[in-house]
C-alpha positions in Angstrom: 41.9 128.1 136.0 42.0 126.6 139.3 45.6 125.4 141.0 45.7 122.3 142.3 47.0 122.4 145.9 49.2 119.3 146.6 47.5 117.1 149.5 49.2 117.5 153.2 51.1 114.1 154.9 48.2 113.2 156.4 45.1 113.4 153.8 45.8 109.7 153.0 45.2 108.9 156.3 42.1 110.2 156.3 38.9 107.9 155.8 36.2 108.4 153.3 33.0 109.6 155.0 30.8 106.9 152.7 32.8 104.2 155.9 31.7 105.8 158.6 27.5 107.0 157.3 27.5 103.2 155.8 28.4 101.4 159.3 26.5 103.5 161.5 23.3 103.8 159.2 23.6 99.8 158.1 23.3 99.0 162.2 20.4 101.1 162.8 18.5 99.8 160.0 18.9 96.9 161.6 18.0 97.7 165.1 14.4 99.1 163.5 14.0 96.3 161.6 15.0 93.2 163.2 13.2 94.6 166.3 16.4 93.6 168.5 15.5 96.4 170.7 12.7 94.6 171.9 14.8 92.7 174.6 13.0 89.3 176.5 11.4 90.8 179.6 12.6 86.9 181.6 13.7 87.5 184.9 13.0 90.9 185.4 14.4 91.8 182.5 17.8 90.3 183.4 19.1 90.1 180.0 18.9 94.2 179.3 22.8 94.5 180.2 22.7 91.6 183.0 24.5 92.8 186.1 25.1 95.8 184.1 21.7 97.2 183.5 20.7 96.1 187.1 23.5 98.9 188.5 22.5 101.3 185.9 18.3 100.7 186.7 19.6 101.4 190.9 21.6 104.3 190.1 18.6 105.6 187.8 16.0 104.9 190.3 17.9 106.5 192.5 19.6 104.0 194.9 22.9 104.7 194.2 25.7 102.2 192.4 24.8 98.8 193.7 22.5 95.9 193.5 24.3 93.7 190.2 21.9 90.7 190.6 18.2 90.8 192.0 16.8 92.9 194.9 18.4 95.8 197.2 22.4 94.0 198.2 24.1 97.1 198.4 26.7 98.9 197.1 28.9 97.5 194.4 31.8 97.3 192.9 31.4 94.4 190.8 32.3 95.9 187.5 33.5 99.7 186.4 31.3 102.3 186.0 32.0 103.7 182.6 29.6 101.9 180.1 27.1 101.5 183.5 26.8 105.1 184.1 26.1 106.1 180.5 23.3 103.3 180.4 21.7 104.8 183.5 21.8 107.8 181.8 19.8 106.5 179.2 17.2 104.7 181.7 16.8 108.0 183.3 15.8 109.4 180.1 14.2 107.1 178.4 12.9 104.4 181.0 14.4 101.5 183.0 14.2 98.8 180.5 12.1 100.4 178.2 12.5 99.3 174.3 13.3 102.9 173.3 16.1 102.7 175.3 17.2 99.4 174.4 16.7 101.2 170.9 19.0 104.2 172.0 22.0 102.4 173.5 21.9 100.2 170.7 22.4 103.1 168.4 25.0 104.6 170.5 27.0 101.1 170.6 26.4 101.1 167.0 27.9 105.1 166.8 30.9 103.7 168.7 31.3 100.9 166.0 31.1 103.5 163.2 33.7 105.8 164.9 36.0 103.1 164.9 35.7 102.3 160.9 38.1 105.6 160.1 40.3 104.2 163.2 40.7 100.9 161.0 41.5 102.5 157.8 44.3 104.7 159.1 45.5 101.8 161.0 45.7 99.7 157.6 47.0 102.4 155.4 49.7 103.4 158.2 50.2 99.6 158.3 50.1 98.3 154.8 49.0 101.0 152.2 45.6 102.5 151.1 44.1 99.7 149.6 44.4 97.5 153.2 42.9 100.4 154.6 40.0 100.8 152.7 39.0 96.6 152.6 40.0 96.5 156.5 37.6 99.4 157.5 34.8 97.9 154.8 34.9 94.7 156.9 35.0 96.0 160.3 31.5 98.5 158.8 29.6 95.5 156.9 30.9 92.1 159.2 27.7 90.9 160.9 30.5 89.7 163.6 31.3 92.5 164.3 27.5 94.4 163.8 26.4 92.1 166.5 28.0 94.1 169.2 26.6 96.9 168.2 22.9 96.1 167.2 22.0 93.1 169.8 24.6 93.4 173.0 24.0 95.7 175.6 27.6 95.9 177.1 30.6 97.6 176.9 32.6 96.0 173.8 31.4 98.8 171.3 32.9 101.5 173.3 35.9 99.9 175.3 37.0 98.5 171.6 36.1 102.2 170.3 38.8 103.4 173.1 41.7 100.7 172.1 41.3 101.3 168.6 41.6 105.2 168.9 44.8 104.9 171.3 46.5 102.3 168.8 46.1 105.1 166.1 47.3 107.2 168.5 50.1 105.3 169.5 50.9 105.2 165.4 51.0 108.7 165.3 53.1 109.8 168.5 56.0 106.7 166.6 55.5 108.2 163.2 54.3 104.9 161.4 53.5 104.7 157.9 54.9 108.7 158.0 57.7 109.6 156.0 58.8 112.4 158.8 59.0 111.4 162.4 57.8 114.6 164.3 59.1 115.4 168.0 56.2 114.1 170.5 53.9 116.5 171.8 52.3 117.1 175.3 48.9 117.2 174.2 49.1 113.4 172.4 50.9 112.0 176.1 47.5 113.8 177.3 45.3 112.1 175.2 47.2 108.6 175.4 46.8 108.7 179.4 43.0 109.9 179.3 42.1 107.7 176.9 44.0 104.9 178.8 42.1 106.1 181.8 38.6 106.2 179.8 39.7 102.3 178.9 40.4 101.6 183.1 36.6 102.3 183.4 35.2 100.5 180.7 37.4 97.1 179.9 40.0 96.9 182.4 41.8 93.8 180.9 42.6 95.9 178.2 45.1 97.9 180.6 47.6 94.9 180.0 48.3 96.8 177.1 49.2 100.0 178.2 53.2 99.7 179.2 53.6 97.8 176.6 51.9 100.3 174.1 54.0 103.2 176.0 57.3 101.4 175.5 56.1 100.9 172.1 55.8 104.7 171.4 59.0 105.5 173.6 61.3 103.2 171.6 60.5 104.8 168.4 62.8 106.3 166.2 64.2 110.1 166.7 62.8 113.2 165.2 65.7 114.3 162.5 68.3 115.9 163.5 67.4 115.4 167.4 69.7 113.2 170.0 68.0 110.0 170.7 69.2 110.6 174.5 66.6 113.8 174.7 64.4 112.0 172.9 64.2 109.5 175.2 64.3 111.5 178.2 61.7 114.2 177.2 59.4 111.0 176.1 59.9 109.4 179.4 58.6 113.0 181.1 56.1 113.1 179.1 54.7 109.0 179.8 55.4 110.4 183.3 52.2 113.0 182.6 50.4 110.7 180.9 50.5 108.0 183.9 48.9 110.7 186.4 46.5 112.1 183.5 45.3 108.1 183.4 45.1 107.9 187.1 43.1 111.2 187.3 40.5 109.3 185.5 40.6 106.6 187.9 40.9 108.3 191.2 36.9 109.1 191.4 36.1 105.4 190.8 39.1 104.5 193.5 38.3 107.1 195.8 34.2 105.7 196.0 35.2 102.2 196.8 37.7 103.4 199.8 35.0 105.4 201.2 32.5 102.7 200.4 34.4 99.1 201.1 37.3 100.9 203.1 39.3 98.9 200.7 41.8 99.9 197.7 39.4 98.3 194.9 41.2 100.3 191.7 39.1 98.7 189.0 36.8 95.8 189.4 36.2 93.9 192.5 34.7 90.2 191.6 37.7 88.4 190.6 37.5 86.2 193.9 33.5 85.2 193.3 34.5 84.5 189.0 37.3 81.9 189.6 35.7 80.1 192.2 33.1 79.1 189.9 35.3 79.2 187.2 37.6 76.6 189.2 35.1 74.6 190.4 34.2 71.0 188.5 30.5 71.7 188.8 31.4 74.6 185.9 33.8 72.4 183.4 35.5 75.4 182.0 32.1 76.7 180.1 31.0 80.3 180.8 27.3 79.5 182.0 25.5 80.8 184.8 25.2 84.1 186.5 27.7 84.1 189.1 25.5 84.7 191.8 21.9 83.5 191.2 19.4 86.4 190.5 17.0 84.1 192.2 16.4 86.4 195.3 15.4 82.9 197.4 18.3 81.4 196.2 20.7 80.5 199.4 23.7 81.9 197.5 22.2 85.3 196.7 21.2 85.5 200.2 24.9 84.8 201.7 25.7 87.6 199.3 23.4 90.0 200.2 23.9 88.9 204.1 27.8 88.8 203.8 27.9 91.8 202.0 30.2 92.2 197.9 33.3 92.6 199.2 33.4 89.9 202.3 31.7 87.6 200.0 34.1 87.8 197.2 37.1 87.3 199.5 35.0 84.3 200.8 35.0 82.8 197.3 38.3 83.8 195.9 39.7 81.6 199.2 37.8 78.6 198.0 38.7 79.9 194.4 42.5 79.0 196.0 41.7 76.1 197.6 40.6 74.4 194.8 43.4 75.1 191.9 45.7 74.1 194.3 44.2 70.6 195.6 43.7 69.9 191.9 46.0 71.6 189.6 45.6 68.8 186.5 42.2 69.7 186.5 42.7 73.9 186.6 45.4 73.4 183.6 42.6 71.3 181.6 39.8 74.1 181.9 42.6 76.7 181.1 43.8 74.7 177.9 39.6 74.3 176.8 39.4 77.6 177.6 42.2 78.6 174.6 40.6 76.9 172.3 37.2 78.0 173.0 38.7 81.5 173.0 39.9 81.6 169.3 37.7 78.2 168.1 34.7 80.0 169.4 32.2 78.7 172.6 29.8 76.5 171.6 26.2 77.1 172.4 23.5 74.5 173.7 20.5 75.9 173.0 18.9 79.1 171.2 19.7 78.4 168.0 19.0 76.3 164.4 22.0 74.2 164.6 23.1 75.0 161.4 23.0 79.3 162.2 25.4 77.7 164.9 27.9 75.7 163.1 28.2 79.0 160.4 28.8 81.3 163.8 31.2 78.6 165.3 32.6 78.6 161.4 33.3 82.1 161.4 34.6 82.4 164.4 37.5 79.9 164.2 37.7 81.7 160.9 38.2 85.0 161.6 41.1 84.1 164.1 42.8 81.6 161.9 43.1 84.3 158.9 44.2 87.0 162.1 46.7 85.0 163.2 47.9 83.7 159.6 48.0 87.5 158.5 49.7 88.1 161.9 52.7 85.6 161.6 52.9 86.8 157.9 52.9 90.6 159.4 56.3 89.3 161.7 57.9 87.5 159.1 57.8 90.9 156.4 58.6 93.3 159.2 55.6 95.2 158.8 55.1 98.4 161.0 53.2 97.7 164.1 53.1 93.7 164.1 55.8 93.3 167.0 52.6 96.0 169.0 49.9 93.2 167.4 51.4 90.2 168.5 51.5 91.9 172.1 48.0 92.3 171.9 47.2 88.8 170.4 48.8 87.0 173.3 48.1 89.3 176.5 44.7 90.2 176.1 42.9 87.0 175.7 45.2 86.1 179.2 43.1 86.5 182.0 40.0 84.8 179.9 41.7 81.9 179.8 41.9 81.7 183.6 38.3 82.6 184.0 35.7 82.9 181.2 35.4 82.9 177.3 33.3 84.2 175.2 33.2 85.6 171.7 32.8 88.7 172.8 35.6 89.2 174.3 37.7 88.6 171.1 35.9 92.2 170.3 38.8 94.6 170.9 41.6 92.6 168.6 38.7 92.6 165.7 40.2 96.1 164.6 43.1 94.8 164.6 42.5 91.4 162.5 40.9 93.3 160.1 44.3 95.1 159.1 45.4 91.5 159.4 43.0 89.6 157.6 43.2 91.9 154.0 46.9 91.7 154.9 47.1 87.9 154.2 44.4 87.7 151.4 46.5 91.0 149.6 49.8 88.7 150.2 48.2 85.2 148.7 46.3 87.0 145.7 49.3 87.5 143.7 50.8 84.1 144.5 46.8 82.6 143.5 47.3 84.1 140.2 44.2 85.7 139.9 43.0 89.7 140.7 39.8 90.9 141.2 38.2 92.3 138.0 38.2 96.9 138.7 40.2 96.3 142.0 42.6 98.8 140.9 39.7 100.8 140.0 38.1 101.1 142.7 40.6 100.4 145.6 43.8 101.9 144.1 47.2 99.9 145.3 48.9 101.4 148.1 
C-alpha cells in the first residue's frame, strides 16, 4: 500500500508544467508559421532591433559597442547593453540579420515569456488563491498581447519583464505572502534580489524606480515568530545593504566602459537629452514617431551627430530639450497629459494596418488596462497581499513615458501583474453576476 506523503508549504506554489511547454511551444509555432522571422530588409535592415540590432551587428562585426543609427559614429552609450549583447551573440552565430536569427531571438524572447508563466501563477496563488493563479498564468501563456513581444519584437520587453516578474516573486517570498509561516530572511534571497535588480539596470532601466520601493516593501514585512522586530529590521537592513553593492557589481562594468570611453559617469543609458528634445518639440506633438536621429547617413542631423560626437550631441539637445519646456510650459503639460492617455488608451497607428485589426488592438488595449486598474482599486479596497507593491508599480513605472515617449510596449512589464489583477476582478463580479462557469470547480479548483 503506498503512504501518502502530505505536500510541503510550497507545492501549491508551484506551476503546472502543461503552462510553461503550452506558452513557449504556442510562440514558436507561430514564429515558423507566420514567418515573422522574416524581418523587412528596408533601410538596411533597420527594423531587426532598430538602434538595437545596429550596436549588436558593430559589436558582432567586430567594431566594438557603437554605431546605433547608420554608418561608423562611434562608440555608444545610447541604450544598455544587456538584451544588445545577447543579440550580438546571436548575429555572431547565426548571421547579422539573417532570418535564422531573427528565428532564434524570437524563440529566446518567447523562452523568456514562458519562464515568466510559473512567475504569474505563484504571484496569483500567493495573491488570491489557486484558482487566480492558474487563469492569470493561462492568459499571460495564450494572450496574443502579450505573444506579440515574444514572436514579432526584437527588443528587450521579453526579458527585462522576465527579470521584474521573477524579483516580485521574490520579493513575495523574502515577506512571506500567501505563507502561513513567515521565515527569517536569508542572505542568499538579498543576493538574488540585488543581482537580479542589477540584471534589470542593464536591460530596462526605468524599471529601477521600483527597486527602494520593492526593498522597503520586503523590509517592512512582518517578523519571523518568536523574533524581535528591532533585529529583524536591523539584520534586514544589513542584508539590503549587500544587496545594493551585489546590484552595483552588475553595473560597474557597464559604468566603468563609459568613464573610460566618454570620461563621463553615464550609469545606465545616455540619450535622455537627444529623446526630450524631440519629444518637447511641436514639430513631434506628443506621438512617438521617428528615429531620433535620422538613419539617413546624408541627413544634416546624423552628420552633427557623427561630427559632434553621442555624448556632446546629446548635451546639445537636452539644452534645447530645456529651452523649450520652459518658454512653453502649456504646451509640455498638453503632450504629457496625451501622453497618459495614450499610455493606458493605447497609441494609435496611421498606417500598416486594416483599420479594423486596429480598432480591435486599440480595443484591447484600453481593455486590458481598464480591467488592471478596476481589479487594482478592488485589490486596495479588500486589502489583498501585495496591492499597496502594485499600485507602486501602476503609477511609477509608466512615469518617465509620459515625459518622453509611449508605446504599448512599454505597458509590457505591469502585464504580469494585470493578469493577477484582471482574474481578480472577473473572480470578484462572477458571484455578484449570478452565473458560474459550467466544470470551473472541476477543472480550476477554488483557492
Amino acid at each position: 500500500m503506498s503512504q501518502i506523503v502530505p505536500s510541503t508549504s510550497d507545492d501549491r506554489f508551484r506551476a503546472p508544467r502543461a503552462i510553461f511547454w503550452t506558452a513557449f511551444l504556442v510562440r514558436v509555432a507561430y514564429i515558423a508559421l507566420a514567418h515573422t522571422y522574416r524581418i523587412t530588409p528596408f533601410n538596411n535592415h533597420f527594423e531587426f532591433g532598430w538602434e538595437t540590432g545596429r550596436v549588436a551587428a558593430s559589436v558582432a562585426a567586430g567594431h566594438g559597442y557603437s554605431s546605433p543609427f547608420s554608418g561608423n559614429t562611434g562608440p555608444t552609450a545610447w541604450m544598455v547593453p544587456g538584451f544588445t549583447l545577447l543579440l550580438a551573440g546571436v548575429f555572431k552565430l547565426f548571421g547579422i540579420y539573417s532570418a535564422l536569427s531573427a528565428f532564434v531571438i524570437q524563440t529566446v524572447n518567447s523562452f523568456f515569456q514562458a519562464l515568466t508563466a510559473p512567475m504569474v501563477y505563484e504571484m496569483g496563488v500567493r495573491v488570491a488563491g489557486r484558482r487566480n493563479g492558474l487563469w492569470a498564468a493561462w492568459l499571460w501563456a495564450l494572450y496574443p498581447g502579450i505573444m506579440q513581444y515574444g514572436v514579432k519584437w526584437v527588443w528587450e520587453m521579453s526579458l527585462s519583464t522576465m527579470f521584474f516578474a521573477a524579483l516580485l516573486v521574490l520579493g513575495m517570498r523574502m515577506r512571506g505572502t500567501g505563507s502561513e509561516i513567515v521565515t527569517r530572511q536569508r542572505v542568499r534571497d538579498w543576493l538574488l534580489f540585488g543581482l537580479l535588480w542589477g540584471a534589470i539596470s542593464m536591460t530596462n532601466p526605468t524599471l529601477l524606480l521600483m527597486a527602494p520601493v520593492q526593498g522597503i516593501w520586503v523590509l517592512t514585512g512582518p517578523s519571523p515568530e518568536g523574533g524581535a522586530p528591532k533585529n529583524h529590521l536591523l539584520r534586514g537592513l544589513a542584508l539590503a545593504l549587500l544587496s545594493v553593492i551585489s546590484c552595483a557589481a552588475v553595473a560597474a562594468p557597464w559604468v566603468v566602459r563609459n568613464e573610460r570611453v566618454f570620461h563621463a559617469f553615464i550609469p545606465t543609458r545616455g540619450n535622455f537629452g537627444a529623446e526630450a528634445a524631440l519629444a518637447w518639440s511641436p514639430e513631434y506633438g506628443g506621438f512617438p514617431w521617428g528615429a531620433t536621429v535620422p538613419t539617413f547617413e546624408a541627413a544634416t542631423e546624423h552628420q552633427l551627430y557623427a561630427r559632434m560626437g553621442e555624448l556632446a550631441y546629446v548635451r546639445m539637445r537636452g539644452q534645447i530639450a530645456n529651452q523649450s519646456a520652459r518658454q512653453n510650459p502649456a504646451y509640455f503639460w498638453k503632450i504629457v497629459a496625451l501622453r497618459i492617455y495614450m499610455f493606458w488608451a493605447s497609441v494609435p497607428h496611421t498606417a500598416g494596418g486594416h483599420p479594423a485589426a486596429e480598432n480591435f488592438r486599440e480595443f484591447a488595449h484600453c481593455f486590458g488596462s481598464i480591467c488592471g486598474i478596476l481589479g487594482l482599486i478592488l485589490a486596495l479596497r479588500h486589502r489583498l497581499p501585495a496591492a499597496g507593491l502594485f499600485a507602486w508599480a501602476v503609477v511609477l513605472l509608466p512615469a518617465i513615458y509620459y515625459l518622453i515617449t509611449v508605446g504599448s510596449r512599454f505597458r509590457n512589464p505591469l502585464e504580469p501583474i494585470f493578469a493577477v489583477l484582471t482574474v481578480y476582478l472577473f473572480q470578484q463580479a462572477q458571484p455578484r453576476l449570478g452565473f458560474t462557469i459550467p466544470g470551473l470547480r472541476k477543472f480550476w479548483p477554488a483557492s
